[in-house]
C-alpha positions as CSV (number, residue, x, y, z in Angstrom):
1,X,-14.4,1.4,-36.7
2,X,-11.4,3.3,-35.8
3,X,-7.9,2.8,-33.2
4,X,-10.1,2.8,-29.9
5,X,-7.7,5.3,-27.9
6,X,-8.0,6.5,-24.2
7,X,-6.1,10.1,-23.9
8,X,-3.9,10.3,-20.2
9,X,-2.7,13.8,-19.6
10,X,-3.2,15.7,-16.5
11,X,-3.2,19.2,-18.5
12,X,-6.4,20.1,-20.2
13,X,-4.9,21.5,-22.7
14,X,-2.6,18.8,-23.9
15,X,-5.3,16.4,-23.7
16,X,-7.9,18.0,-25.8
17,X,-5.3,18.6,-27.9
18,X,-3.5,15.3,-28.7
19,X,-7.4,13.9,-28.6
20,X,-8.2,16.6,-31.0
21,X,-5.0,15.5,-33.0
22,X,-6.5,11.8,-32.9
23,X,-9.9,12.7,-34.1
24,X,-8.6,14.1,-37.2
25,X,-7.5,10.5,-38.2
26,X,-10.0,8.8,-40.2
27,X,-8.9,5.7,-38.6
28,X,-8.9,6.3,-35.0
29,X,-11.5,6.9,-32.5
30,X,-11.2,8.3,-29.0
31,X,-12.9,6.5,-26.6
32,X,-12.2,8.2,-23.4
33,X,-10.1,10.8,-21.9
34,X,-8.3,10.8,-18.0
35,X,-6.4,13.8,-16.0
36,X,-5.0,11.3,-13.5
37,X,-3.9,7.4,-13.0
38,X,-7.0,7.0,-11.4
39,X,-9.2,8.3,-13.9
40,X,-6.8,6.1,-16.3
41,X,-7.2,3.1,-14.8
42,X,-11.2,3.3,-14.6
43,X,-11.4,4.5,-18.1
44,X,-9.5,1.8,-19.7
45,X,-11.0,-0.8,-17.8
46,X,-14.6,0.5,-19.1
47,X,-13.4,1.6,-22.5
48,X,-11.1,-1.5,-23.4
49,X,-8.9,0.4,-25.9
50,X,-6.2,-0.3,-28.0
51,X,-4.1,2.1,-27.7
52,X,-3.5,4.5,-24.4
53,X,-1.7,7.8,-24.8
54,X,0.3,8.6,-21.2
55,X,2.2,12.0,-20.1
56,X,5.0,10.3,-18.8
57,X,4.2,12.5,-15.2
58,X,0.8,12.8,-13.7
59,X,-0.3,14.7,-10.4
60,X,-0.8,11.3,-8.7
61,X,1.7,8.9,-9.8
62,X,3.9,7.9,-12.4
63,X,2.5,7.7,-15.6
64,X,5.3,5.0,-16.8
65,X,4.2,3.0,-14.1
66,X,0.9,3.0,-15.2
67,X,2.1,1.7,-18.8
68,X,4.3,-1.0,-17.1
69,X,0.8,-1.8,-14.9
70,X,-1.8,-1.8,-17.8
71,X,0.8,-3.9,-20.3
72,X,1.5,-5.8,-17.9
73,X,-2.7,-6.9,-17.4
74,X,-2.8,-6.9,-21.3
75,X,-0.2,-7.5,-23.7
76,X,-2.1,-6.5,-26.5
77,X,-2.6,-2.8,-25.4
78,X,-0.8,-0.4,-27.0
79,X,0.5,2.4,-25.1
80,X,2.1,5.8,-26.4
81,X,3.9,7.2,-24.0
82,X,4.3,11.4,-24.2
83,X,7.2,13.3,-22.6
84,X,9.5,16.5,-22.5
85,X,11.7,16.7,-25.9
86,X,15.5,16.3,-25.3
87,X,15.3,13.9,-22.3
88,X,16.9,10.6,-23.1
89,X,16.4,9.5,-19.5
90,X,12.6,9.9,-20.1
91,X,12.6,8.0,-23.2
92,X,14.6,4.8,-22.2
93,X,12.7,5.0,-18.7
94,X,9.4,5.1,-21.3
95,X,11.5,1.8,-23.5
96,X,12.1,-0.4,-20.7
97,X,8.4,0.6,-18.7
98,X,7.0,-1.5,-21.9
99,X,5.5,1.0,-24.1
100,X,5.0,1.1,-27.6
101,X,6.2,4.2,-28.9
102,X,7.7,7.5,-27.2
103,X,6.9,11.1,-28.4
104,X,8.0,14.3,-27.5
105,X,5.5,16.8,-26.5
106,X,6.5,18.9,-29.3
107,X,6.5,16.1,-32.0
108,X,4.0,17.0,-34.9
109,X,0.8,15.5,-35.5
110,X,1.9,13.2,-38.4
111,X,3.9,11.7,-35.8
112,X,1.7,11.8,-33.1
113,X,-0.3,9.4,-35.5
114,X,2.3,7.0,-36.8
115,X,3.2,6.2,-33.1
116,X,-1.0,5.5,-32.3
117,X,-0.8,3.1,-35.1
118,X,1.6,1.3,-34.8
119,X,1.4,0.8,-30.8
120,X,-2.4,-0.5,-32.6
121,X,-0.6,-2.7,-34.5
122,X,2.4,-3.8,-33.0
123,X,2.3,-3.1,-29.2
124,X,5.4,-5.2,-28.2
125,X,8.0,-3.5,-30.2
126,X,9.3,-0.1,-29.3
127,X,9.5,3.3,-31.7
128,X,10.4,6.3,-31.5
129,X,11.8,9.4,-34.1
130,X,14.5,10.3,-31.4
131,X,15.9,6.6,-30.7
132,X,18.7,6.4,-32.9
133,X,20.2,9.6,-31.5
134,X,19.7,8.9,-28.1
135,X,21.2,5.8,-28.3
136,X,24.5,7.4,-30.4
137,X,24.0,9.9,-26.8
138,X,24.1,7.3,-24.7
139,X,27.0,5.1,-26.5
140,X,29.5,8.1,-26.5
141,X,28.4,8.7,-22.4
142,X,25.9,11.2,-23.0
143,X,23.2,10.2,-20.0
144,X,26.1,10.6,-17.8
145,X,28.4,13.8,-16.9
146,X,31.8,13.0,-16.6
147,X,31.9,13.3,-13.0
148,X,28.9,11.0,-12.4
149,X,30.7,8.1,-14.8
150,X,33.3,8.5,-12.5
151,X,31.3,7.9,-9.5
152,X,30.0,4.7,-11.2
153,X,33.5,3.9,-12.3
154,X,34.3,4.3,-8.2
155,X,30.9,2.1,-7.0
156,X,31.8,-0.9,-9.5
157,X,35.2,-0.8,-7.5
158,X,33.6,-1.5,-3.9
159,X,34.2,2.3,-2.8
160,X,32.4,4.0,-0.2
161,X,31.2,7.3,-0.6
162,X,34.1,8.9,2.1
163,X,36.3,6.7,-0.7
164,X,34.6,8.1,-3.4
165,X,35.3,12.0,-2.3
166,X,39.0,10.8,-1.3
167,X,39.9,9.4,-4.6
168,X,38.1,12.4,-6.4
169,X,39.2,15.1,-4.4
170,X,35.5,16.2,-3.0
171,X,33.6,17.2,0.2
172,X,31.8,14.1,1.9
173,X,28.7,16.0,0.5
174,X,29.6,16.8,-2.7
175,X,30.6,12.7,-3.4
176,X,27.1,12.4,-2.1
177,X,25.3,14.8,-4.1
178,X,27.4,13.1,-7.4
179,X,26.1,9.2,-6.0
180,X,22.4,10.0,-5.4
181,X,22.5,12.1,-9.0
182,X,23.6,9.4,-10.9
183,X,21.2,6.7,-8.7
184,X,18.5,8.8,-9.9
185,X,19.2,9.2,-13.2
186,X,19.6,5.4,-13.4
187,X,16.4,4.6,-11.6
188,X,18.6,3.2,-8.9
189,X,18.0,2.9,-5.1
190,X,21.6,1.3,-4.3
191,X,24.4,0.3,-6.0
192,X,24.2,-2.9,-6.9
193,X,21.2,-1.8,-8.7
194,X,23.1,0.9,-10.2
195,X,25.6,-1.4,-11.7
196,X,22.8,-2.9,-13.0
197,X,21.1,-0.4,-14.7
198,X,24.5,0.8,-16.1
199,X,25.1,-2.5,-17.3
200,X,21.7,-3.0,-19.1
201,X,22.6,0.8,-20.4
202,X,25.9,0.3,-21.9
203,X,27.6,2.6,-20.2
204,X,29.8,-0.2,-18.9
205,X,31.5,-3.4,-20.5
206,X,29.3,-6.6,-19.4
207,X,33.4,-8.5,-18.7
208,X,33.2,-6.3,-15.6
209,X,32.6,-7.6,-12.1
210,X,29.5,-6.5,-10.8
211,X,30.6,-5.6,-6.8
212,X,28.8,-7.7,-4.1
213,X,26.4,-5.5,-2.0
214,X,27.8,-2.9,0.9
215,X,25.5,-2.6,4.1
216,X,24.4,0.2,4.6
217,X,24.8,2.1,0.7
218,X,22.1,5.0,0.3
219,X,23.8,7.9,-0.9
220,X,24.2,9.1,2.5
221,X,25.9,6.4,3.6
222,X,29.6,6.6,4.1
């Protein structure tokens, strides 16, 4: 018996053809096949893969949540995680959600396969072709524009965002627009969380203070 594999993409296309992609190897077997994280959630529960394919978006939730949900309930599932080519925000996002290996949508079969085995085989460790290069992005300050490192350089300092537009010469709305960009590209919802996130990132030495709280920071805040 083949790599039991449950296919999660909400575009028919894409799913028949990644399962189609599956079928061709003579050692893997799909079990099931979902359009949504509801349909995902039913169908591994009655299929028990070991392996789950997941677009990293689906038309009713997040499809990296649903990898960080399903590894969470079993350690032992694998779970390759599908997403746009180029976006290193998607892949890390896919790295720390738990799953086993990341692929572009673009990425050829022969690695479409490699990834389903070895999220089969070693579902705790992470893959993927485009790490390396991502993470050479991300070391040189690639996830982030210089503007927005600025911003975080600002937010690490204590600044408010009527601060923050001050010391960098912008409208109250432009500073804002700059702090809830970089928030979202960090997964952040304040900026303690921000630091954070930059910290686990390496976009920022870990010898730097991490700033206590402010009450009220949204990116609209001032």
């Amino acid at each position: 018996m083949g790599i039991r594999v449950v296919v999660v993409d909400a575009h028919t296309l894409s799913r028949h053809g990644l399962a189609w992609i599956a079928e061709r190897q003579p050692d893997v077997e799909v079990v099931g096949e979902a359009g949504s994280l509801a349909q995902a959630v039913s169908r591994v529960a009655a299929r028990s893969p070991q392996v789950v394919t997941v677009a990293a978006r689906l038309p009713d939730g997040d499809g990296l949540g649903l990898v960080r949900a399903l590894r969470a309930r079993d350690p032992e599932l694998g779970a390759v995680v599908l997403g746009p080519p180029g976006d290193d925000e998607v892949l890390f996002a896919a790295m720390d959600a738990g799953a086993s290996a990341y692929v572009t949508t673009t990425a050829p079969a022969a690695e479409i396969a490699a990834a389903i085995r070895h999220a089969a085989v070693a579902p705790g460790s992470f893959t993927s072709a485009g790490l390396a290069r991502a993470l050479a992005r991300r070391r040189t300050g690639g996830l982030l524009s210089p503007r927005e490192r600025q911003v975080l350089t600002l937010l690490m300092e204590g600044r408010s965002i009527a601060a923050i537009a001050s010391t960098m010469h912008l409208s109250h709305s432009t500073a804002k627009t700059y702090t809830a960009r970089l928030y979202e590209k960090l997964g952040a919802a304040n900026r303690t969380q921000a630091v954070m996130a930059a910290l686990r990132l390496g976009l920022v030495r870990h010898d730097l203070p991490v700033p206590p709280p402010r009450l009220p920071d949204v990116a609209g805040s001032c």
